[in-house]
C-alpha positions in Angstrom: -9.2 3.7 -29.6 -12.1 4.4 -27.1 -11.1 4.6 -23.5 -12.2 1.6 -21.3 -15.5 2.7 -19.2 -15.0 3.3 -16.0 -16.7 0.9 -14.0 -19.4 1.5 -11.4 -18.6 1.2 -7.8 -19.9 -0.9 -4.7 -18.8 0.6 -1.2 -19.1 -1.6 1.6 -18.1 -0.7 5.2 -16.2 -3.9 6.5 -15.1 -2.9 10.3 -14.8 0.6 11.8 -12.1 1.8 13.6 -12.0 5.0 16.2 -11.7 8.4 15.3 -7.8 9.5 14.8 -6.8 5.5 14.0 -4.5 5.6 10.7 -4.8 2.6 8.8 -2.1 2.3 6.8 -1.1 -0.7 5.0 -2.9 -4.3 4.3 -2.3 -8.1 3.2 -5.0 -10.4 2.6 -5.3 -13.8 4.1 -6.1 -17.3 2.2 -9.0 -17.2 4.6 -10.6 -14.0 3.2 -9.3 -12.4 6.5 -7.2 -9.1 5.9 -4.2 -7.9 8.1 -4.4 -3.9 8.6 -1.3 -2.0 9.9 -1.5 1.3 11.9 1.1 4.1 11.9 0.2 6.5 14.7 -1.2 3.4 17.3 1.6 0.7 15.8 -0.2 -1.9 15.7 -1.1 -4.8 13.8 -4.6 -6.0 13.4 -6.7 -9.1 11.9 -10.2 -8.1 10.5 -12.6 -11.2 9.5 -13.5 -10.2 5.3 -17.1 -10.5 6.0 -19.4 -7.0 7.0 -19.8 -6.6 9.8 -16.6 -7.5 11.2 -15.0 -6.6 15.1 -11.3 -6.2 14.6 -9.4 -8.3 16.5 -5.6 -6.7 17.8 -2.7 -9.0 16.5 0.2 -7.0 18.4 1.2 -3.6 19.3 5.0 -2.5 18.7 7.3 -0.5 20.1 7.4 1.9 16.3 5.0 3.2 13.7 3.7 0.3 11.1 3.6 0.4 7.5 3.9 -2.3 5.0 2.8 -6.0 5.3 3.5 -8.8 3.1 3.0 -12.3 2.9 6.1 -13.8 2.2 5.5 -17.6 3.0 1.7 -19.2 3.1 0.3 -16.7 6.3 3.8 -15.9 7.2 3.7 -11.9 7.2 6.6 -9.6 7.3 5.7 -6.2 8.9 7.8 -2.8 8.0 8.2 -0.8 11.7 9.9 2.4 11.1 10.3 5.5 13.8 10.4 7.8 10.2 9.8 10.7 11.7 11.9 10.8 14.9 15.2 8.4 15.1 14.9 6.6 11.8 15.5 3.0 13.6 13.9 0.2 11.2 12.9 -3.3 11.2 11.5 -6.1 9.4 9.3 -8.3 11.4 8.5 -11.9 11.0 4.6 -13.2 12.3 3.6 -16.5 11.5 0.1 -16.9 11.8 -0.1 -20.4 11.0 -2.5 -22.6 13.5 -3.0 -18.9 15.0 -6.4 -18.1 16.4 -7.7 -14.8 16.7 -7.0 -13.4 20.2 -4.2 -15.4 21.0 -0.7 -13.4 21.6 1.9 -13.7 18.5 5.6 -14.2 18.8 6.9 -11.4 16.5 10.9 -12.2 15.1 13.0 -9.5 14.0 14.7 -10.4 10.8 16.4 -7.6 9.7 17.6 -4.0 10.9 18.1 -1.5 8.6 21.3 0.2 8.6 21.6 4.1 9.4 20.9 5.0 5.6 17.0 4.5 5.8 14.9 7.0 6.8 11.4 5.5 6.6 10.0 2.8 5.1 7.1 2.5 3.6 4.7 0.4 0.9 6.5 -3.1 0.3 5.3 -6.0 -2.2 7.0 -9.3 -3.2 9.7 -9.3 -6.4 9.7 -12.8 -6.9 9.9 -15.8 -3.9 12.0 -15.2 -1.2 12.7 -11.1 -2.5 11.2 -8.4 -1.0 10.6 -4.6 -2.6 10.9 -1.9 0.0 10.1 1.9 -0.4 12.0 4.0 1.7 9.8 7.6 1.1 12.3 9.8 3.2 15.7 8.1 1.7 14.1 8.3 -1.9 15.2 4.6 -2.5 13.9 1.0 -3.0 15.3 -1.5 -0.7 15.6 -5.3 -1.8 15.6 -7.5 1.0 16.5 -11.2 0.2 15.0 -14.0 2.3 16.2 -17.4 3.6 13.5 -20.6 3.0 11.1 -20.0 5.6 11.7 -16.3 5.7 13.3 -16.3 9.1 16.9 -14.2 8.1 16.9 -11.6 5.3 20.2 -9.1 4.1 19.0 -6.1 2.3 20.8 -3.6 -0.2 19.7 -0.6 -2.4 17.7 -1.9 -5.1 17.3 1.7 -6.8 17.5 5.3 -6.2 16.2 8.3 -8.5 15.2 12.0 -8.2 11.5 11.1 -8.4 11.5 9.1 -5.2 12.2 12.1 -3.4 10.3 13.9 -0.7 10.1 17.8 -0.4 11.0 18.3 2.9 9.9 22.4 2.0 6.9 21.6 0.3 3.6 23.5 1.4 1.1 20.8 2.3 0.5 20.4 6.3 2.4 18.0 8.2 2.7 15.3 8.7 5.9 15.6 6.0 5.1 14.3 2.9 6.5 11.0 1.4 8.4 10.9 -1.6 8.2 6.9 -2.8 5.0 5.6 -1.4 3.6 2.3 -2.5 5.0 -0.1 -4.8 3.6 -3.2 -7.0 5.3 -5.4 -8.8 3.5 -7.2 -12.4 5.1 -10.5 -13.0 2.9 -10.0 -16.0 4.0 -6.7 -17.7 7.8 -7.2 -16.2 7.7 -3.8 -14.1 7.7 -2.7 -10.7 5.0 0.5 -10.4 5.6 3.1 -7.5 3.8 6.3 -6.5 5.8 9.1 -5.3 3.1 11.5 -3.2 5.7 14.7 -3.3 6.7 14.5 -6.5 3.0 13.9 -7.4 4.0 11.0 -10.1 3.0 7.2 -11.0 6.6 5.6 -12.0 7.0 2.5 -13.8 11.0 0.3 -13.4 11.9 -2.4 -15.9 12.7 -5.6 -13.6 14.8 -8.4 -15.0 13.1 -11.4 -14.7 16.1 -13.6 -13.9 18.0 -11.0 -11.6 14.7 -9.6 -10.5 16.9 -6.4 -10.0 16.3 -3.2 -12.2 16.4 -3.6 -15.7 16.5 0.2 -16.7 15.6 3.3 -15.2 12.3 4.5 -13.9 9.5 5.6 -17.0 7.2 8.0 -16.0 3.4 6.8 -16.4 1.2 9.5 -15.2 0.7 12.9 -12.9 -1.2 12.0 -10.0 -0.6 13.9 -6.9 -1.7 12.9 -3.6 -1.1 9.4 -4.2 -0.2 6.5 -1.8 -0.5 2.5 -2.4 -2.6 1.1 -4.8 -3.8 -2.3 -6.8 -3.0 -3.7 -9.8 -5.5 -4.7 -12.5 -3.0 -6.3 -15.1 -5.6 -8.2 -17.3 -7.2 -4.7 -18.0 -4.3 -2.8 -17.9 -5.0 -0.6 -14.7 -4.1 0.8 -11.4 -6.4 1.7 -9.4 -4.6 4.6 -6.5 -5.8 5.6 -3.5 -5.4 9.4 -3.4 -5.4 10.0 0.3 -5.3 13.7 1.0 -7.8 13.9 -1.7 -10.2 11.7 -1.1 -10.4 9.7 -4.0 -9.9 6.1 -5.5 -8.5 6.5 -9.2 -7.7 4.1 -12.2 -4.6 5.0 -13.9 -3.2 3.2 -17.1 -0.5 0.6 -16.4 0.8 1.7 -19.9 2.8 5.6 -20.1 1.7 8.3 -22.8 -2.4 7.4 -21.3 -1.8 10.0 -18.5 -5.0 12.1 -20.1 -7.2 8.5 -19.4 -6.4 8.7 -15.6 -10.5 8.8 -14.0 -11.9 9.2 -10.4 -13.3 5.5 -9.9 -15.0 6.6 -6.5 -14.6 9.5 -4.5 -15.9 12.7 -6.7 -18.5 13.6 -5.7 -17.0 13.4 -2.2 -18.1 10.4 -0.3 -17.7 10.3 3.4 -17.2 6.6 3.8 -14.1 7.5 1.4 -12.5 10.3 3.8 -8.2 9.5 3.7 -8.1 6.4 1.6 -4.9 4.8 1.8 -3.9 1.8 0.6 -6.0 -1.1 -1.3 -5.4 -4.8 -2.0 -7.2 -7.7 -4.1 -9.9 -9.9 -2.1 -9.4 -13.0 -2.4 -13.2 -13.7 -3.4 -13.7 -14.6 -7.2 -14.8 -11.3 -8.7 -13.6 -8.1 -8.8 -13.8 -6.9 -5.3 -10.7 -5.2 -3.6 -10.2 -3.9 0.0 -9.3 -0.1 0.9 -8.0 1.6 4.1 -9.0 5.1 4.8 -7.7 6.8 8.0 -11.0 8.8 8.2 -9.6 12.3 7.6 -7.3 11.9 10.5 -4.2 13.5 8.1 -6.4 16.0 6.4 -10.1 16.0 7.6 -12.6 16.9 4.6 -14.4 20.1 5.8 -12.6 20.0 9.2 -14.3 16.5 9.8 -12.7 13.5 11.1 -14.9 10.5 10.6 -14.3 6.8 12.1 -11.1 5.0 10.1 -12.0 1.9 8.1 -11.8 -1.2 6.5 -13.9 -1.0 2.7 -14.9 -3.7 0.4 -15.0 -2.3 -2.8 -17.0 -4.3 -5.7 -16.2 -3.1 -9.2 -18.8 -3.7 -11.9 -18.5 -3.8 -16.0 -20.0 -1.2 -17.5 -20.7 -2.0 -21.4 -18.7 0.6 -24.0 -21.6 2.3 -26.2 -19.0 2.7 -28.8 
């Protein structure tokens, strides 16, 4: 069978952020608004989805921010984690319902992690009320069950396996790098998708539909290495991974034994507004258009550069298949 053209690429800058800001993590609102975490500032801010766009600063906490979900309608919970130093972890509750921009939040912790995390990490939704959790120095998957209204959660170990491991020895330049990373779950194929950056993999898990807890152990999909978060395209069959130290956006097949079909969407030739991309979610405009974060090189500057961070609108277009 031919393999699916690669589709050509809009690049939009949305909002621009200093020089050395991380952007890390982001949800979309119903609004078109999108919610964009930061590790090394921790904070939280709201960026309107229309270019040009001001950010506007939701709260700053006391610990590094990483994943954002929305587990109730604009009712986001927020992953802080002190990864690198103590380990302490929370989930956070902010509802930003009848919220306007500017106005101070009321943040709730819901849950604290016990003493066997070490940092979290991506996070998506399982199913209502049941939350998916990377925790990249651990090498685990936390599931984190909600109460109506999402304002108590309990969490245990939803799965553990060698390729969620960091490398603590590994070569690359600190910061250390993560072992699971981002995570997706596809009501529609039945399997939860992670990255691992140090073991340079894209992992597929079984999930059981009624349990919503793993239904078999983890497939390997494709070699990817510098991988973080990521978007899933489940009518076509794709993922499409930001590949942060490397500069690149790439589609990678939802489906194992395609690892050769794995394709540099955007990115290659280098492209400056591209520099650390990091994470990328859906818009919520019809379309194919998705958000990305990039950090700007702050991690690993391209040529010794680092540019402004920032918030990308990224329009994919159908290209027709000569064959």
């Amino acid at each position: 069978m031919p393999i699916t053209p690669v589709p050509a690429v809009t690049i939009t800058p949305v909002a621009h952020f200093p020089k050395g800001y991380f952007l890390e993590n982001l949800a979309v609102r119903a609004d078109g608004s999108v919610l964009v975490t930061t590790v090394i500032q921790q904070e939280l801010w709201l960026v309107p989805g229309t270019a040009p766009a001001t950010p506007v600063l939701v709260h700053r906490f006391d610990f590094p921010v990483t994943g954002v979900v929305e587990a109730e309608p604009d009712v986001f919970l927020v992953s802080v984690t002190a990864g690198y130093t103590t380990h302490e972890s929370h989930l956070v509750r902010i509802d930003l319902n009848g919220w306007t921009p500017g106005e101070p939040v009321a943040p709730e912790i819901i849950l604290t992690f016990d003493d066997r995390v070490r940092a979290l990490n991506g996070s998506c939704l399982l199913g209502p009320r049941v939350l998916a959790v990377a925790d990249c120095f651990a090498g685990l998957i936390w599931r984190v069950d909600l109460d109506e209204g999402a304002r108590h959660a309990t969490a245990r170990v939803w799965l553990a396996h060698d390729t969620m491991a960091d490398d603590p020895d590994g070569e690359v330049a600190p910061p250390r790098q993560p072992g699971v990373n981002g995570v997706r779950y596809s009501a529609r194929t039945g399997y939860l998708y992670y990255t691992s950056t140090a073991q340079q993999v894209f992992m597929r898990v079984p999930v059981d539909p009624a349990t919503l807890d793993p239904a078999g152990s983890p497939e390997f999909v494709a070699a990817i290495d510098n991988a973080d978060d990521f978007c899933l395209d489940e009518e076509a069959g794709f993922a499409y991974v930001t590949r942060h130290r490397a500069n690149t956006l790439d589609r990678v097949p939802l489906a194992p034994r395609h690892g050769s079909e794995v394709r540099h969407l955007a990115g290659d030739p280098f492209d400056e507004l591209l520099a650390g991309p990091s994470s990328a979610a859906w818009s919520r405009d019809p379309g194919r258009v998705m958000y990305v974060t990039t950090d700007g090189g702050t991690t690993a500057p391209p040529g010794g550069i680092v540019r402004e961070a920032m918030l990308l609108r990224v329009e994919l277009h159908t290209v027709d298949n000569p064959n």
